[in-house]
C-alpha positions, 0 to 999 in steps of 0.5 A: 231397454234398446229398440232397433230401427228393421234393417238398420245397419249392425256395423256401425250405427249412425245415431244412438238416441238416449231418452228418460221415458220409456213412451218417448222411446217408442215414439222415436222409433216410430217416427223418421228418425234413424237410429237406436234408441236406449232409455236411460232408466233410473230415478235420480231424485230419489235413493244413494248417488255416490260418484266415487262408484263406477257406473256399475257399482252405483247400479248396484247400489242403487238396485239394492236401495229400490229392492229394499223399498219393496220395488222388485227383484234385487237381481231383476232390476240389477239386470236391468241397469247392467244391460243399460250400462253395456249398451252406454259403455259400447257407445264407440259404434255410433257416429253420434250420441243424441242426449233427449232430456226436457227440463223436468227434475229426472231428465236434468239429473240424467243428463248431468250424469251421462254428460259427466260419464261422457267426460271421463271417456275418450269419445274419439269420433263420436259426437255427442249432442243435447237435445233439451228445451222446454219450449215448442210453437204448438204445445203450451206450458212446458215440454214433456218428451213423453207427450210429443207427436213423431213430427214434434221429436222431429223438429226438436231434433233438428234443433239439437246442438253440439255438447260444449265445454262449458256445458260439460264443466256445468254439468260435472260441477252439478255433478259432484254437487249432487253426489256429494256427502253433504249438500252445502255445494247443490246451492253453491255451485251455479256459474253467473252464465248458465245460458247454455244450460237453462233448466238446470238451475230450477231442477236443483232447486226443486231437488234440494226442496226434497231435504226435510223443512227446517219448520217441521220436516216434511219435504216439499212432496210431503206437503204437498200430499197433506193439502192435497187430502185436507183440499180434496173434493171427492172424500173417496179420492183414492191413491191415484187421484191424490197423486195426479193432484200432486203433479198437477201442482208441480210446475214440472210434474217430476215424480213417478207412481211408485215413488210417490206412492212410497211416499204415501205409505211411509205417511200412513204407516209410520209410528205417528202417521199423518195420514189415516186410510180407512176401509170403507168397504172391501170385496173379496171374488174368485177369479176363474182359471181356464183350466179347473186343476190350477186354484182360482185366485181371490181378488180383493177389491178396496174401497177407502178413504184418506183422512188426515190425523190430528197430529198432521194438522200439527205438523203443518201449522208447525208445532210438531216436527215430522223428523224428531217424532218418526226419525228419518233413514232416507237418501237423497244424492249422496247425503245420507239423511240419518240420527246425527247427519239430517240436513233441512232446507230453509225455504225462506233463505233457500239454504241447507243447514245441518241439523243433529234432531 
């Protein structure tokens, strides 16, 4: 969660890096850059955001959500947030805190979180800077802090800048925007000037993409996943593939594996799935124990094929509606998306509208 420089001083710490990935992390500490770094651990596009919950509370919130989902231990990943939490909540030891988020959906939606907690704390002499661009002389195509070389984050940081008030107005608007109860304000609340936070904007965008279509339900992820399938070239495509075929057609690939894999099985397995996933094959071996009294474990090795349902082909060409013939318990900031409160986007208008089926 927290890397320390060797040798740095435990008094009081110059800078405290705060990053999205675990990878831009490790590259920061490797590079010339002193100071701590803590990732900022959390998949803000997907799962309840209640701002009236304090940092703690929404933790724990949240870590209830992804254990019931199937994506750990409640108590593990709670320990996680809570550690991140005490290190963020400790932030006076630092002379300056360094925000590191490119423009990528995740990124912009924990930064606006941490700039809005910042806002509510007395910050006395510490200062806060916004590292965030999506432009560099030597990369092409968008900047993702993950993929950069040490000498790269290095000349990012060297272009950081001071958060100012308008950029903290900015990101408490989108804030209260994106935990709101309902979503009517996420496409309301941009200011005319929104030169100081330029990639705010199409992150928005992209997450009210996430609400059901107003044409047949599926999100825009969905949609993706089903012309993935029925444009796929190799017919054993597995999970993995269909996923990097996915980011590949993002502008800015957001999505982690284990999300958008949830996403795949929720079309497999729900009561009318789009999506069929036929065992080809299937092998089962003994894996050897160094030690003979421990039993060998089996492993079972899948071979298979996704195939799109006839109902999918519905779907898509819109006589069908994937919410009215699954139903729908998701959450999505702090709408929750239920019987009676389901909110669908309108890509032709580029609005929400509340919808009761």
């Amino acid at each position: 969660m927290i890397l320390k420089k060797a040798g740095y001083s435990n008094q009081l710490r110059k800078t405290l890096h705060v990053v999205s990935e675990q990878k831009t992390a490790f590259t920061i500490e490797s590079s010339g850059l002193e100071g701590d770094v803590l990732v900022w651990q959390d998949a803000l596009y997907e799962g309840p955001i209640l701002d009236e919950e304090s940092l703690n509370g929404l933790s724990a919130m949240r870590a209830d959500y992804f254990s019931r989902l199937g994506w750990g231990d409640y108590s593990d990943i709670l320990a996680l947030f809570s550690q991140r939490n005490q290190i963020i909540s400790n932030f006076l030891q630092f002379n300056e805190i360094v925000l590191w988020f490119d423009s990528g959906l995740n990124n912009q939606l924990q930064m606006i979180q941490l700039i809005n907690w910042f806002s509510k704390q007395q910050t006395r002499h510490v200062v806060i800077s916004i590292v965030s661009t999506s432009r560099l002389a030597d990369v092409i195509g968008f900047v993702d802090f993950a993929l950069l070389k040490e000498t790269q984050l290095e000349k990012l940081y060297r272009k950081k800048t001071e958060l100012t008030n308008s950029q903290t107005e900015q990101c408490n608007q989108a804030w209260r925007a994106l935990t709101s109860k309902t979503p009517v304000n996420l496409l309301k609340f941009f200011p005319r000037d929104m030169s100081s936070m330029p990639y705010l904007k199409n992150a928005i965008l992209r997450f009210v993409q996430q609400f059901p279509s107003k044409k047949n339900g599926l999100c825009k992820t969905e949609q993706l996943i089903i012309h993935a399938i029925k444009n796929k070239r190799n017919s054993q495509d597995d999970m993995e593939q269909i996923y990097l075929n996915v980011q590949g057609k993002e502008p800015i690939p957001f999505m982690s594996r284990a999300i958008f894999y949830a996403y795949m099985q929720k079309l497999i397995m729900s009561p009318h799935p789009l999506i069929e996933k036929r065992i080809i094959e299937q092998t089962e071996a003994l894996q050897m124990t160094e030690e003979d009294e421990i039993p060998a474990e089996v492993v079972v090795a899948q071979e298979y094929e996704l195939k799109l349902t006839k109902i999918s082909g519905q779907v898509t060409n819109n006589w069908v509606d994937w919410v009215q013939v699954n139903g729908i318990d998701r959450w999505l900031g702090g709408v929750h998306l239920r019987e009676g409160n389901i909110w669908r986007y309108n890509a032709e208008t580029r609005q929400l509208m509340k919808t009761y089926v």
